[in-house]
C-alpha positions in Angstrom: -2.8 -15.5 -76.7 -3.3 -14.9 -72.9 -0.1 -13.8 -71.2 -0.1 -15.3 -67.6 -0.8 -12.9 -64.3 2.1 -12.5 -62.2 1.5 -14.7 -58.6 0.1 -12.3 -55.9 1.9 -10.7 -53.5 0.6 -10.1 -50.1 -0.5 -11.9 -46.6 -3.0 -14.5 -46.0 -5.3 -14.3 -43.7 -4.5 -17.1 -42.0 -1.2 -15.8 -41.2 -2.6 -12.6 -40.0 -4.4 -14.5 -38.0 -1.6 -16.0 -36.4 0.6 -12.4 -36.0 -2.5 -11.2 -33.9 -2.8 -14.6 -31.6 0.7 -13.8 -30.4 0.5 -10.8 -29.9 -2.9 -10.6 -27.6 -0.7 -13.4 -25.7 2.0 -11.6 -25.4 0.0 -8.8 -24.5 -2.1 -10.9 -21.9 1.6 -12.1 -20.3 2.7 -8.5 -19.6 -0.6 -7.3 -18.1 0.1 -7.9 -14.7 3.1 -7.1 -14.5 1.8 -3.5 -14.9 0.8 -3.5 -11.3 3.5 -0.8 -10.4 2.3 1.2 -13.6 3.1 5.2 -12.5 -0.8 6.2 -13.0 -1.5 3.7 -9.6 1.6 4.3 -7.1 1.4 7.2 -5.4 4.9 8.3 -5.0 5.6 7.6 -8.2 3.1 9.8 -9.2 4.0 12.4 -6.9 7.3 12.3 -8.5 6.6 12.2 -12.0 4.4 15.4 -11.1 7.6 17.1 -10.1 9.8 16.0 -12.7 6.8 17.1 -15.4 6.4 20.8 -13.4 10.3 20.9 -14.0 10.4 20.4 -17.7 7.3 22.5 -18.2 9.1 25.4 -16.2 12.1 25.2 -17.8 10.0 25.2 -21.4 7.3 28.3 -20.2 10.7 30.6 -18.7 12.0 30.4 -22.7 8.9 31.2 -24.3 7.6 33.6 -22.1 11.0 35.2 -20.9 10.7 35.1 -17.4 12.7 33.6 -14.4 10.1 30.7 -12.9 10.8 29.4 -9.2 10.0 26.2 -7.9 9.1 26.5 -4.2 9.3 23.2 -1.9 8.6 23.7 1.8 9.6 20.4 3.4 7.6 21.4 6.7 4.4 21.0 5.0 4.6 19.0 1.8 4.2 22.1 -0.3 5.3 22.7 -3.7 3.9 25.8 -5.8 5.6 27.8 -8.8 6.0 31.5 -8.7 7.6 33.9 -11.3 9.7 37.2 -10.9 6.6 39.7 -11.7 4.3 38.7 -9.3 3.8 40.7 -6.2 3.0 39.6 -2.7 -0.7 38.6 -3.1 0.0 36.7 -6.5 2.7 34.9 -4.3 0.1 34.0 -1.7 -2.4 32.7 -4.1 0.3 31.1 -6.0 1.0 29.2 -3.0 -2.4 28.3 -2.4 -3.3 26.9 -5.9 -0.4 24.8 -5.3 0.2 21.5 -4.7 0.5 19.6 -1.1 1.7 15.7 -0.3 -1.0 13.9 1.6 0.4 13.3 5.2 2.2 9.6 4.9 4.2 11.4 1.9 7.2 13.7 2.7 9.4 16.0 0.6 12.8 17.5 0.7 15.4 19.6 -1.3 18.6 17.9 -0.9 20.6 20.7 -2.5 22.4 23.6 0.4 22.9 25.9 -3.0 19.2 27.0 -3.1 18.0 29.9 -1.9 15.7 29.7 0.7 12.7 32.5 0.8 12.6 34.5 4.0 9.0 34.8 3.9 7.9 30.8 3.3 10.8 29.1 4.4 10.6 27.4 1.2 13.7 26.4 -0.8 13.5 27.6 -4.4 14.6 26.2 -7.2 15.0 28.6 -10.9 13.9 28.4 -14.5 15.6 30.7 -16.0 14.8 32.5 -19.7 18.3 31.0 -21.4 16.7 27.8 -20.9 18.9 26.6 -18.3 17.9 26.0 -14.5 19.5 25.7 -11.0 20.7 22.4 -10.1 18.3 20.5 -7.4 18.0 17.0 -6.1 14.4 16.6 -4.9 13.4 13.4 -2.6 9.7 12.4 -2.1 9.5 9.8 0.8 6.8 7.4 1.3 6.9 5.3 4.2 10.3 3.1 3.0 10.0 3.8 -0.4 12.5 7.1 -1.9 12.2 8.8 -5.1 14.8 11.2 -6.2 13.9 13.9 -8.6 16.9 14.8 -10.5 16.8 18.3 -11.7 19.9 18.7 -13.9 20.8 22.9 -15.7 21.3 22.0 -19.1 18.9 19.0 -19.8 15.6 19.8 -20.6 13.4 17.5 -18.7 14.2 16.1 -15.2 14.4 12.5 -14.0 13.0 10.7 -11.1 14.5 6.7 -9.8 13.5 5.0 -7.0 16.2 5.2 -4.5 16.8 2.2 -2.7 18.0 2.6 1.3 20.4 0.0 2.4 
């Protein structure tokens, strides 16, 4: 005597068929509302460049057990990372390997408790080997648009809004 096979578990493929026909639709909805996507708007890239340098700072001062600075020099869009063994000409070429806004973008440090470099000019901001950082508010401008780079000691990665002006 035969014994009868259980019943089948499992999709068909008609309803798979289904599943993927709302999602492609769903997918095809939220496509253009990707216009403002951080890989196309400027200051938001510009910003999320920061707030990336920040965390890796703060991640390369652990492992290799040095104190990393941050240099922003608002006068001329610069931003460039320098660390406590390198000696005037590293500095220099550290500076020049870094990174500079294009001319409609600006960039400050809002934070008085930095210490300013009396060569540069440029406030600096420190990664320090506990893990830990100085406190800094950076603000990249673009035309009316703000971003504010939030650098805070103990988290480990910093966070950038838009800043609306009223």
């Amino acid at each position: 005597m035969r014994r009868a096979s259980p019943p089948q578990r499992g999709f068909t493929l008609l309803e798979l068929l289904v599943v993927m026909g709302i999602v492609v639709l769903l997918f095809l909805f939220t496509l253009p509302n990707l216009d403002s996507f951080t890989l196309t708007d400027p200051p938001k890239k510009v910003a999320a460049l920061i707030a990336t340098t920040c965390k890796d700072l703060k991640i390369r001062a652990r492992k290799e057990r040095k104190r990393f600075r941050l240099d922003v020099l608002s006068d001329t869009g610069e931003i460039w990372v320098t660390h406590e063994d390198m000696d005037e000409k590293e500095r220099a070429q550290a500076r020049e390997g870094g990174f500079t806004l294009p001319e409609e973008m600006s960039v400050a440090c809002l934070s008085n408790s930095l210490v300013v470099d009396k060569e540069t000019g440029a406030k600096g901001i420190f990664f320090y080997p506990e893990g830990y950082s100085d406190p800094a508010d950076i603000e990249v401008r673009y035309g009316e648009r703000v971003f504010l780079v939030t650098i805070e000691p103990l988290i480990p990665r910093a966070t950038f809004v838009e800043r609306k002006e009223f």
